[in-house]
N, C-alpha and C positions, 0 to 999 in steps of 0.2 A: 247487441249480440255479445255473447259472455264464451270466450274458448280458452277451454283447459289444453295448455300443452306443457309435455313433462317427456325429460329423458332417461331412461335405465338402460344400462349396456351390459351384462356380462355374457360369456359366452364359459358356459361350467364344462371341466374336465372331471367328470366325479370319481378319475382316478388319481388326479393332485393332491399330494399331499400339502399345497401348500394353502393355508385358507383365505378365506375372502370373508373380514371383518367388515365393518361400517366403514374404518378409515382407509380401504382397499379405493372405496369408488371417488374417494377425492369430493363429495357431495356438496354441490351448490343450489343453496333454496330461495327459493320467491324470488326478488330483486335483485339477487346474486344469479342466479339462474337463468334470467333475462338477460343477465350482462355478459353472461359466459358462451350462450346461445347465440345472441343475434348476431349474424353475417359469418358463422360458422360453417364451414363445410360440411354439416350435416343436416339430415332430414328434418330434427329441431327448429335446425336455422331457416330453412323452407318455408316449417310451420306457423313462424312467427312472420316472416313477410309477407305469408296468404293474409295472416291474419289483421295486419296494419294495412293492407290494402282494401281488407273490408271494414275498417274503425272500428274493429273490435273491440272488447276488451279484453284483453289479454293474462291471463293468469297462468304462470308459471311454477307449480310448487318445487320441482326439483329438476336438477340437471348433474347427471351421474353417470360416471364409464369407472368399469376396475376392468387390469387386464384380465386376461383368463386365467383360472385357477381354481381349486377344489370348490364344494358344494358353498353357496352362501349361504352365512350364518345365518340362523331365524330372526336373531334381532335384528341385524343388519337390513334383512328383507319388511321389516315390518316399518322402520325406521326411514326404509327409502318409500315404498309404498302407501303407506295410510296417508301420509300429506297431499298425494293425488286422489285418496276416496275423499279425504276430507274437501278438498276444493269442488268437486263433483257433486258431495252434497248439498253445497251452499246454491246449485245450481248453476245448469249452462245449457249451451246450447251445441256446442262437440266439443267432443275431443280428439284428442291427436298425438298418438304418443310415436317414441322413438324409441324402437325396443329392440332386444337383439332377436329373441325367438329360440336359445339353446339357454337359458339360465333354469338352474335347479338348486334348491335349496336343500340343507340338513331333512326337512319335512317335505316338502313340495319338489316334486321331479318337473312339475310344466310350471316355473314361478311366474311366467307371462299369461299360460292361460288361466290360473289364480287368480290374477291381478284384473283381467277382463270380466273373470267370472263376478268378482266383487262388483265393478263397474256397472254390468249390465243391472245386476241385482238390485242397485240404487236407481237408474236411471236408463228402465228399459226402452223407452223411447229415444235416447237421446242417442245421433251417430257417433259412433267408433270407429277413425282412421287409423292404422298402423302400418308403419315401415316397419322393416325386419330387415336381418343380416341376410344373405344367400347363404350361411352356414343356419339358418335358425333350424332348429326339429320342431315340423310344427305338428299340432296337435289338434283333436276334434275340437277341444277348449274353445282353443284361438279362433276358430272358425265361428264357431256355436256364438260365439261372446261378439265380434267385430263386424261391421260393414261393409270396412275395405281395408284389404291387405296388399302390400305391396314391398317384395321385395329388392334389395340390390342385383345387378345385372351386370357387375364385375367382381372378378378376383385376380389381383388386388383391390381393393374396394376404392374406388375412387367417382363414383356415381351417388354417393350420401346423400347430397342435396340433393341432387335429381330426381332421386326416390322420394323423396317427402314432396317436394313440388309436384309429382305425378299422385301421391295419396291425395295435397291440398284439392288438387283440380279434381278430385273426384269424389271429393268431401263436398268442395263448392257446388258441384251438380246436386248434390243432396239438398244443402241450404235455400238452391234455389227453387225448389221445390219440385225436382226431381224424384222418379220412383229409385225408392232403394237397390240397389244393387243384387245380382244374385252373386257369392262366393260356392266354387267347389274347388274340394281338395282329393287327390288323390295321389298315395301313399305308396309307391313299389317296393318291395322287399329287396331295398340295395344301400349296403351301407359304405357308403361312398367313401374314398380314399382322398384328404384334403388338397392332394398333391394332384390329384386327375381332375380336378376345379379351375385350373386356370383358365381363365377366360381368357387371355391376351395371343395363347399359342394354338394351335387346331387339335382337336379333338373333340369329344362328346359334349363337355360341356358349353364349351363353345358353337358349337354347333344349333345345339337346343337352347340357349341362349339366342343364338340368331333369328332363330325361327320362331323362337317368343317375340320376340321386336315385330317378324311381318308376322307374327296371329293378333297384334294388337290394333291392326292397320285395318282387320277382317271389318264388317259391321258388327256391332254390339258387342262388340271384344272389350273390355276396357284397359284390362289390365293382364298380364299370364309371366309367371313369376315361379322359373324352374330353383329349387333351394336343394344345393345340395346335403345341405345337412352338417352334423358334427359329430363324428362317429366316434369319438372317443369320450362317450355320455350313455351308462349304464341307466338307459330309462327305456319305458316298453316302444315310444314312436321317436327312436332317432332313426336316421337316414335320409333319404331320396324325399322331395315331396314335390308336387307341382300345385299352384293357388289361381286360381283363372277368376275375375270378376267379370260379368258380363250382366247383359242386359234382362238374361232370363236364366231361369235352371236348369230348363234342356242346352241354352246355348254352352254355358258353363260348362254343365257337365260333359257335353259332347266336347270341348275343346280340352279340358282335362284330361280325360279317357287319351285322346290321341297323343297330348307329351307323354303320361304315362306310360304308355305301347312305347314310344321311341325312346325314351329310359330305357327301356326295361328289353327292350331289341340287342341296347349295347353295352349292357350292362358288366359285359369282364372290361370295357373301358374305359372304367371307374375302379378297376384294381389295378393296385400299385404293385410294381416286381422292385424291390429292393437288394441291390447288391450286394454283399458283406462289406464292411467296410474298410477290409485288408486292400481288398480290389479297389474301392474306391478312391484311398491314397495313393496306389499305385497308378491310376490314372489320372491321378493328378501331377503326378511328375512325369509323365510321358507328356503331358501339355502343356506342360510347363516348359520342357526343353524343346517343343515343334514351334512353327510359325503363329505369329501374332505376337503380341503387345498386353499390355496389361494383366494384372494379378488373375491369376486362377482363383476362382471362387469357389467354395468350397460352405454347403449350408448344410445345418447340422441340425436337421427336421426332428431328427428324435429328442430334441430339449429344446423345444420353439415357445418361447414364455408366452405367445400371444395363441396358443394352445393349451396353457396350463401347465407348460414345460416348468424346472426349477431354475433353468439359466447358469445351471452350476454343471453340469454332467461334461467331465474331462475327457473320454473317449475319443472322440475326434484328432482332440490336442496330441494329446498321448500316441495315440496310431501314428499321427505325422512326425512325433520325436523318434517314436521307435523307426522310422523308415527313413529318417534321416534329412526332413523336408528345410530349407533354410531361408530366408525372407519371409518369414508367416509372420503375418498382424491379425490379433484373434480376441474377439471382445465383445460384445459387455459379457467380463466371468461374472455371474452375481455371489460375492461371497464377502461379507460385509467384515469377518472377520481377517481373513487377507488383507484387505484396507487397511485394518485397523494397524494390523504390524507393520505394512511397509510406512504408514503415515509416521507409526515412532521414531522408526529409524531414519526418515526423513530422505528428501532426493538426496542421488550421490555416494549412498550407503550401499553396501552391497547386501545382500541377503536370502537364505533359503526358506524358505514360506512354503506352507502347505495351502494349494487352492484347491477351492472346487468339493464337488462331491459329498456334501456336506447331508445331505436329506438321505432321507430312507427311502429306499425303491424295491425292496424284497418285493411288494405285494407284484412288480414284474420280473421279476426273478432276478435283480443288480442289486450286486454287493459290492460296487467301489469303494476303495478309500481313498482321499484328498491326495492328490498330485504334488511330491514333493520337488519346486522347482529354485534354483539357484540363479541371482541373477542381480541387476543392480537398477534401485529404484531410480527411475528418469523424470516420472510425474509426480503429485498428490496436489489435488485441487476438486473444484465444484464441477458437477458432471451435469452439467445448465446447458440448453442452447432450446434453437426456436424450428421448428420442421422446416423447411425449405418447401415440401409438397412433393409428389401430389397428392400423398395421402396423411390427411388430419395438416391441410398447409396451415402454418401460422402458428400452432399447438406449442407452445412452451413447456418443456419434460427438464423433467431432475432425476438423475440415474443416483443420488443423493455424493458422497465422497468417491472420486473416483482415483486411482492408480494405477501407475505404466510401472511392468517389472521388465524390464531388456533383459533377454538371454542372450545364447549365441548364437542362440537358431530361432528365434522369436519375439516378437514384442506384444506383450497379454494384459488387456485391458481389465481392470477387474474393478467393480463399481460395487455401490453399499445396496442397491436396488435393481430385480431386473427390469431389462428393456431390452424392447425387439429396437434391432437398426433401423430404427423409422429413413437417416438423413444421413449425410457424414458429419454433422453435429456430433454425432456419437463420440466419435475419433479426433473433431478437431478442437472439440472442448480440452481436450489432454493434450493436444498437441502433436494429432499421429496424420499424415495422410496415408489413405489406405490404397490411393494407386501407385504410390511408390511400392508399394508391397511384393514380394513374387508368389504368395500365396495369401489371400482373404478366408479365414474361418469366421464365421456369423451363424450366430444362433438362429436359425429365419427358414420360413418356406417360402413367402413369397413377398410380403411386405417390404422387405428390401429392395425385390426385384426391379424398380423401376429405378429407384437412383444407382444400387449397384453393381447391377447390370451390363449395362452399356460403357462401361471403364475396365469389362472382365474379359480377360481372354478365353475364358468359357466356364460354365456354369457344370460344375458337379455336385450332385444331391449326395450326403453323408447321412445314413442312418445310425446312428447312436442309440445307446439301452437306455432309454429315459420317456417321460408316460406321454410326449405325444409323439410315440413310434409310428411307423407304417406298420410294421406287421401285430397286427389286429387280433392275431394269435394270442400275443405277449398277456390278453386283459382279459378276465376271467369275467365276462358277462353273465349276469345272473335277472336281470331286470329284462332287458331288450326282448320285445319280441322275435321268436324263431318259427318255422327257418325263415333266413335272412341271408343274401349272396353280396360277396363271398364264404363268407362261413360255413355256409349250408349250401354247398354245391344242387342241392335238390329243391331249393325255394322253387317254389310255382307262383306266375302272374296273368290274370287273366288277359290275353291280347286282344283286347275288342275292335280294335281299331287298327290293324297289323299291317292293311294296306297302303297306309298314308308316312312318308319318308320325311327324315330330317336334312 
């Protein structure tokens, strides 16, 4: 038995300005791939222990993640790509990919259902397993093309494996000469706010999240995989989706129908109400001075690089200068040329450096200029360490040179690359601990959330003018299908199924 397994990850912002080249995805092929893969916490690493448990053989053409960020290059797409048509041709018996389900390219808005459509094209009998992000948009494509889909059933994502192990086990019913599965999808006009995604606290998503766990328990249920989507993706099918595999296509579709209905029931529950961000600093020094311990946290969702954010947008900083905030530790700035001058002038040196702000955001209506701050270099070193967990445990990251500027009211990390605060890796590669802090600023919406978290005296959301805002306003949608809610307070959805609660 011969099984193609291959990983692509991007999740496209196709309002980033910042791009996604070939050398974005880090890309590791064939034998390199296998070694990057196995015993991974991801659906990859799943697919390869299904597959050495049945003596496969195992073909790996590629294994690739870029953060998120503008549309992927065409070369880049072709270049990660063709090496899994090409292993497909040579013949197999499944495949198994690990994909995100929101990637778009310069040409192609669905590059995963592309990449299926190819697939099937060569080797229309042969099954298609896929995992997907709970952020993927998914698409008739994906459907039309694959066997079984399955998506993540946390945000923060930390169920990776468990998704691919739950595709393997329903790939191996296939193998074993099992009837194929049936997949339905259905689509409600809701383009979900990233922030009303949490799986960990109560609300809708969670909610329908739960109640996908016991519909999977039902008979002939296999699989039901509510996705909320990536709404910050000018293509015609982003938003809301729900993927049911079952044993037939009444079952399917009857099971679909009914997440849809309960979508779609609570649907202003998946809009976000964003507060200015004058109010937001201001309550962060009201909790700052009341009961409890530990730094205030303060995440700054409107430049989240694991949205296609730039990692640079000063706003947050600056509103806590102007209001006079003092113990702030705030970082990874991504701005490689800041690095470069605090590195000349060396630790110990004092100096006025402009950070930040560096990209163009006109097309959302921000015209910063770089942050001119004064202050005295304390760091310059490699910005290296290893995740802790629990999400991407193990993953070895390079923010590339990184530098600590001390002010008087601040200490700002500022690295040559960005990074979401996967760990306190971040901070203690430089040499910062960040619960000594009285105020934590992090570029982050939720990734963070589990290490930083629970060290916080409480958690306040900061909207910043940078493109992965909440207010959904800010992006001038020209592709998406309309109407679409919230935007279009008048979208209509058929409730077929209205009586059945989540």
């Amino acid at each position: 038995m011969r099984i193609v397994i291959a990983r692509v990850n991007h999740e496209t912002n196709t309002f980033s300005p910042v791009r996604t080249p070939l050398g974005a995805f880090n890309p590791k092929w064939d034998a390199d791939a296998l070694a990057a893969a196995e015993g991974s916490a991801t659906a990859m690493g799943a697919f390869i222990d299904f597959a050495r448990a049945r003596d496969a053989e195992i073909v790996t053409p590629v294994f690739a993640l870029a953060n998120p960020s503008g549309p992927v290059e065409d070369d880049a797409y072709e270049a990660l790509h063709q090496p899994i048509v090409d292993a497909v041709r040579k013949g197999c018996d499944a495949i198994l990919l690990d994909l995100h389900g929101a990637m778009a390219t310069r040409t192609f808005d669905d590059g995963e259902g592309e990449l299926l459509r190819r697939l099937r094209a060569i080797v229309p009998g042969v099954p298609i397993g896929v995992a997907l992000d709970l952020h993927g948009n998914i698409t008739e494509a994906m459907i039309g093309a694959a066997d079984v889909i399955v998506g993540f059933k946390t945000y923060p994502h930390v169920d990776m494996r468990e998704t691919g192990a739950h595709v393997a086990q329903l790939m191996g019913d296939i193998l074993d000469g099992g009837e194929r599965p049936a997949l339905a999808w259905r689509h409600p006009p809701i383009l979900a706010q990233t922030l009303k995604m949490n799986t960990t606290q109560s609300g809708v998503m969670s909610d329908l999240v739960k109640a996908a766990r016991r519909s999977e328990s039902e008979p002939g249920v296999q699989a039901v995989t509510i996705f909320g989507g990536f709404p910050i993706a000018d293509i015609a099918e982003a938003g809301v989706s729900v993927v049911v595999v079952a044993d037939t296509d009444n079952l399917a579709r009857r099971v679909a129908d009914r997440f849809a209905d309960m979508a779609w029931r609570r649907r202003e529950e998946f809009t976000y109400r964003e507060e200015t961000l004058a109010t937001s600093i201001t309550t962060a020094k009201r909790s700052a001075e009341g009961p409890g311990h530990g730094p205030v946290l303060l995440l700054d969702h409107g430049d989240n690089c694991m949205s296609g954010g730039t990692c640079d947008v000063m706003d947050v900083i600056e509103e806590a200068q102007k209001q006079g905030l003092s113990g702030v530790l705030a970082g990874p700035i991504a701005d490689p040329d800041a690095v470069a001058a605090m590195a000349m002038v060396g630790v110990g040196a004092e100096i006025t450096v402009s950070v930040g702000n560096r990209h163009d955001l006109s097309a959302i209506g921000a015209a910063n200029m770089p942050l001119s701050l004064t202050g005295t270099v304390t760091h310059v070193g490699d910005g290296d360490y290893v995740i802790s967990g629990p999400t991407y445990t193990g993953m070895r990251c390079s923010m590339g040179r990184v530098a600590v500027l001390e002010t008087e009211w601040a200490s700002i990390l500022v690295s040559e690359l960005p990074q979401e605060p996967w760990d306190k890796g971040v901070f203690a590669c430089a040499g910062l601990d960040p619960a000594a802090s009285r105020y934590l600023i992090l570029k982050s919406r939720m990734y963070c959330r589990p290490v930083f978290e629970p060290m916080a005296r409480t958690v306040i959301e900061c909207g910043s003018a940078g493109v992965t805002s909440s207010k959904l306003g800010l992006f001038a949608f020209k592709h998406l299908a309309r109407p679409i809610y919230p935007l279009d307070r008048e979208a209509a959805f058929g409730e077929s199924m209205a009586q059945n609660e989540c």
